[in-house]
Each structure stands twice: as C-alpha cells, then as structure tokens.
N, C-alpha and C positions, 0 to 999 in steps of 0.2 A: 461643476460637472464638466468635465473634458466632451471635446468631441471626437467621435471615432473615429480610428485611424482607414485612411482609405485603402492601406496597403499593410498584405499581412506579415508578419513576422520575414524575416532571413532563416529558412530551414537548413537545418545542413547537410550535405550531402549525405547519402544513405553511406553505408558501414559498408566499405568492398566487398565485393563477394565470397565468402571461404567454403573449403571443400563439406559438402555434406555428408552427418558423423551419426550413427544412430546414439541413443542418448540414455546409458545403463537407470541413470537415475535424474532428476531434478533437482535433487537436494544440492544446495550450493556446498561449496568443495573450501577449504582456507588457500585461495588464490584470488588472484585478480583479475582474470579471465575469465568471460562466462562460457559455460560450454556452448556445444554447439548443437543446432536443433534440427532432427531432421525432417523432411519434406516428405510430407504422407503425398504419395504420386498420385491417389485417387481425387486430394482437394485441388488439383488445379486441373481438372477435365473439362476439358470444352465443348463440349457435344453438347448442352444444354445452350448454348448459345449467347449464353448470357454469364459474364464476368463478373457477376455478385452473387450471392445465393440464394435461388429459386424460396418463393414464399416459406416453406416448409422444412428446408435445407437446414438452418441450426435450428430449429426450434425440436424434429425430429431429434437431436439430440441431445438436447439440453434440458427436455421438457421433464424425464428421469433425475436428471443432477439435482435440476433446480428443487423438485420436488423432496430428493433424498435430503439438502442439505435445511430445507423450510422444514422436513419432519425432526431432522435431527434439532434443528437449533428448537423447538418447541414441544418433543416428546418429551421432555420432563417436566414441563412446567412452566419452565421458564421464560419471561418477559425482558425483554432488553433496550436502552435509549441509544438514540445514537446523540453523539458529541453536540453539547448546549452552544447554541450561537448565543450571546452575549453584545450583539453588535458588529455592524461589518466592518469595524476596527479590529475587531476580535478574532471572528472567525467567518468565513466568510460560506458556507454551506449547510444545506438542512438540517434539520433533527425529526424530521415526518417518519410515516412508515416505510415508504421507499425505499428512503437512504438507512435507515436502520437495518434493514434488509441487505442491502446494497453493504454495508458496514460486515454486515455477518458472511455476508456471502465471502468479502474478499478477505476477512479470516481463514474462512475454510481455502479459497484457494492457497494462502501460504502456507498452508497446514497441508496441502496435498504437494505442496512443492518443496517443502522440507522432510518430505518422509514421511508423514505424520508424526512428527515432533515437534514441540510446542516452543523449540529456543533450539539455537547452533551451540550458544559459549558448551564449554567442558565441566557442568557442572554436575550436582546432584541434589536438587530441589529438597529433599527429602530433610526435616528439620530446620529448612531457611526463614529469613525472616524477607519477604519479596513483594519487590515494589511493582503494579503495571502503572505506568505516565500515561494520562492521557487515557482513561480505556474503556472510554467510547460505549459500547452495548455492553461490555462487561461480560462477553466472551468469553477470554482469554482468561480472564482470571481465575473464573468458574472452571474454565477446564484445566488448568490449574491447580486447583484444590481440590477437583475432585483424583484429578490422577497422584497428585503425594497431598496425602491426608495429614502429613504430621508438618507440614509447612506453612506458614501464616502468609496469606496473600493479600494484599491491599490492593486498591484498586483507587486514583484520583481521575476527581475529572472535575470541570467547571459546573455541572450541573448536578443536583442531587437524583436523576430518573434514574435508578437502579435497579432490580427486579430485587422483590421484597422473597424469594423462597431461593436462599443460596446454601452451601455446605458452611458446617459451621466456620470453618478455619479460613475464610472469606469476611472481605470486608470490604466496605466502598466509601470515602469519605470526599467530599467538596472541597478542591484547594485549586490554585492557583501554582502550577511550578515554578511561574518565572519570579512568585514573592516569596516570603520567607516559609518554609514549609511547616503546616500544620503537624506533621509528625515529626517531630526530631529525634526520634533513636533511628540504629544507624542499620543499614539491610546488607544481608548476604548477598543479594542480586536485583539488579533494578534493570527492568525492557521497557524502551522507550521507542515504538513503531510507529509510523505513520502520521508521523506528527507535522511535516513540510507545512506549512499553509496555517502553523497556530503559534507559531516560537517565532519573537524579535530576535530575540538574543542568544544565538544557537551556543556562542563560546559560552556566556553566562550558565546556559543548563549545563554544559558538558562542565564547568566547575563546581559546578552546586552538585551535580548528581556524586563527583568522584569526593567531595565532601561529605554526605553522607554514606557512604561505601564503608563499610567494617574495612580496617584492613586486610588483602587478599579477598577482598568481593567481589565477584563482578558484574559488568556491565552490557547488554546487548540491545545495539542501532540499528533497525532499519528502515530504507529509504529509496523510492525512486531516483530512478535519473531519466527526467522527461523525458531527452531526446531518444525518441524510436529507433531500435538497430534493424537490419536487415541481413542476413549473411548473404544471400543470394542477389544484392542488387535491385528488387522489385518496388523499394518505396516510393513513389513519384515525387518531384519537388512540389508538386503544389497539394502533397495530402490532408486532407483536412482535420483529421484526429489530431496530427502535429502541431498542426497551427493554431487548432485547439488548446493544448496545453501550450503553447508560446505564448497567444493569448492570455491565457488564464495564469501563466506567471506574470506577465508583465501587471497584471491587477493585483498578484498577491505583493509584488515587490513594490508597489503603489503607497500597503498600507504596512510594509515595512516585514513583512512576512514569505521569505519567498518558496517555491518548491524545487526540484531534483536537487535536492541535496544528498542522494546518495551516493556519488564519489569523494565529497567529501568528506565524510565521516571517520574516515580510517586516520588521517590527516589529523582531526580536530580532537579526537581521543589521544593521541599518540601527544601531539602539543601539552595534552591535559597532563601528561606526567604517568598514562595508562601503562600496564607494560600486558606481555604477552598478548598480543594486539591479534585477532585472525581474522580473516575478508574473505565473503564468500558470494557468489552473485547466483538470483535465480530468476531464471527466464520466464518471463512471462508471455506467452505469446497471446496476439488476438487474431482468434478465428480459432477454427478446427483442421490448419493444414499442417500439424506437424505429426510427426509417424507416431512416435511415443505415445502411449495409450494416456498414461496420468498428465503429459505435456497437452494433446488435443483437449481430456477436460477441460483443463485450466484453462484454451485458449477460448472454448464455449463459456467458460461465465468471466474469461473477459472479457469476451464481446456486449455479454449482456450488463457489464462493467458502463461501456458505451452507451450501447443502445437505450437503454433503459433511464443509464446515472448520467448524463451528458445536461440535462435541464438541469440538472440538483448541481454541477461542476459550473457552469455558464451563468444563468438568466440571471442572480445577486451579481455576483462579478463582473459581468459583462456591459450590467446598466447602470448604478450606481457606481462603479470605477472608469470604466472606459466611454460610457455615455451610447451606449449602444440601445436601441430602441427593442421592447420586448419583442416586434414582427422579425425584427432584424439577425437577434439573436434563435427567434425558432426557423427562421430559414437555412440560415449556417450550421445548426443541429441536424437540418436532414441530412445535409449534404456529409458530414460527420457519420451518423447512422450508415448513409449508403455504400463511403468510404470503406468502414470498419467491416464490413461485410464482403467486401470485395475479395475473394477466395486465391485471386489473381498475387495478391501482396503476400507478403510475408513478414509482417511487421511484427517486433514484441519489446514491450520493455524490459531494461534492468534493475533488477530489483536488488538491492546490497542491505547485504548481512554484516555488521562488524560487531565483534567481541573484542572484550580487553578486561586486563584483570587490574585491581589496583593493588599496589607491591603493598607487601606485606609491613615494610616500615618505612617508613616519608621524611626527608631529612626536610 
C-alpha cells in the first residue's frame, strides 16, 4: 500500500474565457469543438449571500427530474444491475443500489443531450444484429429493443444481474471483451460507452471490435475527458471536483486502466483502419447555471452525479490504491460536495461522441 500523496495533482489552467452563445440544441454536432454554453444570469445572484447553493436551491429543482427519471427507469417493470466488480484489479467501483441508480440516471442524461436519441453514427437499427459493450443496468439495450423491434440486441457484461422481464429481441450474456468473444458472428453496429476505468487494452478492443464488424458496420465510442472546461474563466486552481478525478485517474492508471479517454478515440478508430470517422462533443455542465433549459437539467443531475456518486468514485480507489485513510477520504468528499455546488463556477465536462464505419472491403 502506497502512502498518500501530500500534494494534489497539477490542475490545468481553466479553458480561456469565450464569448457567451445561447445553445439551439445539446446534441453534439460531427466537429471537434464543443459548443458553447450559456450563463442562465439568475445562477449566479448574489443577494443570498452565500456562493453555493442555499439548502433548498438544487434539490427544489431536481426533486421533479430525479423523480421523473426513477418513475421512468421502473414503470415497466423493470430491474437493472449495475456493472459487476470482480476485484479492484478489475473494476474498481460499486454494483449497490446507488450506483445503479447513479448508472441509470447518467443514461438518461446523455439521452437528454443527444436529443433523445439513443446513438449519433448515421444508421438505422431497424433489422441489425447490435452489440451494447459493457452494459451495465441494461438500459440502453432495453431501450433499444423496444424502440426497433425487428433488431436483435445483445447486451455483455462481466456479471450475469440482468432484469429477467426484457423485450423479446433482447438479450444479455456474461463475457469478458478483452478475451476471446463468446459470440462470434459478426454485428451491424457495436456501442461501446462508458467504459474508461474497465479496458487495459483500449487499441486491443478497438481491434477486436472492427473485427467483428460485418463489413460496412459500424461503430459508436463515448468517452469523458476529465479535465473540467470553463468558458468564462471561473474554475479555481485548487477545485476540488478536479482534483478529484486527477486523483481518481492516477488510481485507475495504477491498475493499468485509465480514464478521460475521450479525445482520444477519434485517433484510435481512425489507426484501426475505421473510415467515415464523425466526432461530436456534449457538454455536460454541473450545477444549474446554464441558460438552456435541457443543458440546466443535465447540469442538476450532474451535480447529483457528485454529490451523491463521489463515495462510490473515491472510498475503493482512494484506500486500497493510493493508501488514503477512510476519515481522510470522507473529508475530501465534503469539500468535493461543497465545490460542485458552488453556483459561482462554471464548470462542465466533455463528453465525445465518435462514429466510424468499417469499409465495406479490407485489403
């Protein structure tokens, strides 16, 4: 066991500040520039005196969302796992109801930031044979299947907790992606999200996946990029949400797994031999200070991203890798918590989208 470091990460400076743009839509765009978010002028009032948000302040807002999105993930029926740890060689974060929760929730928020579209590439799901990597509550798959009926969905993950009442044209089987794959015929389209913190061998997958691709099938990555942007300038060098995930990389690259690997994936497809490649990024803010109605959601349950999911990110990683003591780790949480709440900041991550198709014949 290492002992903790006394001193946190090298943050890097916040994103200079650019002009504020009101924001038509959230859905990332095929560019490389994320748009730009504007400043709801009511979240950063000062007259309460206080630079974070009064007891009442997100929860008044979020207490609707959060409810819509727990009736939704459960009015049918449906039960869901979240992603099997296997050992913190493996994987290094929950599988309780929290994080389950917490799993589902930040489905929905890419779902409200895409549109309400379930994938960017240019396809039409309708007859495919489609892979989800990775998929965790089994969300995504379900929703999936139920919106094109005549498309066969799979669904892998390291653990068999699946909800047993799914659409028929649904399936979920236990494999392992980085070994040799349990299903070998070949898919129309394969999404592989969220995955930072479970893959060694990220060129490995990107080969394995564009080998099982029909030809002309394609493929859709997305992926954080830790570091927190700012347009306006407000991030402090010493914020602690960031330090947080510098932290929490530096453990995952400990055990050979790292995270923000979303600017790289456009990169590591394109290597692969992918062609018609598109890159798209979606803003994720935290808090509720941006003008855009569906952007402020988002920014309310990504706070609750924090607030909530910051012990299930930390307390394995933080003691078992870094040697941080469990008091040690819940005091650095609060300060975290109070951070993210700070109405004052302007902080959000990038979230990337890449599509790529694999050509039709392969010399």
């Amino acid at each position: 066991m290492e002992n903790k470091s006394t001193e946190p990460p090298v943050v890097p400076e916040p994103a200079a500040a650019a002009a504020a743009a009101a924001v038509d839509s959230p859905t990332a765009e095929n560019t490389d520039t994320a748009p730009l978010v504007a400043v709801d002028p009511t979240a950063t009032d000062h007259t309460d005196g206080d630079s974070a948000y009064n007891s009442d302040d997100l929860s008044r807002y979020t207490d609707s969302l959060t409810s819509s999105v727990r009736a939704y993930k459960f009015e049918n029926g449906r039960r869901y796992h979240a992603y099997h740890s296997s050992g913190t060689d493996a994987y290094l974060f929950p599988n309780d109801d929290p994080e389950q929760d917490r799993l589902d929730m930040f489905h929905h928020i890419l779902y409200m930031g895409c549109d309400s579209k379930l994938f960017l590439a240019p396809i039409n799901p309708e007859g495919m044979r489609i892979l989800d990597i990775g998929c965790g509550t089994g969300i995504w798959a379900i929703q999936m299947a139920d919106e094109y009926p005549s498309a066969e969905i799979i669904g892998n993950d390291l653990s068999p907790i699946q909800p047993s009442w799914v659409p028929p044209n649904v399936k979920f089987i236990v494999d392992d992606v980085e070994e040799p794959w349990a299903d070998p015929l070949p898919f129309d389209f394969i999404q592989c999200r969220y995955m930072a913190g479970s893959i060694k061998d990220w060129h490995g997958l990107v080969k394995r996946i564009f080998d099982h691709l029909k030809p002309g099938g394609w493929v859709e990555f997305s992926e954080y990029d830790i570091i927190l942007k700012s347009q306006d300038n407000t991030i402090p060098k010493d914020y602690k949400p960031q330090e947080m995930l510098l932290f929490l990389n530096t453990a995952c690259e400990k055990v050979g797994r790292p995270l923000g690997l979303g600017p790289k994936l456009k990169g590591w497809v394109e290597e692969a031999g992918f062609v018609n490649v598109g890159h798209g990024i979606v803003p994720l803010p935290l808090g509720i200070w941006p003008k855009d109605k569906t952007l402020k959601a988002m920014g309310a349950f990504m706070t609750l991203q924090y607030t909530e999911g910051v012990d299930g990110f930390t307390k394995l990683p933080y003691t078992t890798i870094l040697g941080w003591t469990p008091q040690e780790v819940d005091v650095f949480n609060v300060k975290v918590r109070a951070q993210v709440k700070d109405k004052t900041i302007h902080a959000m991550h990038e979230y990337h989208f890449v599509w790529a198709q694999k050509p039709e014949t392969t010399t």
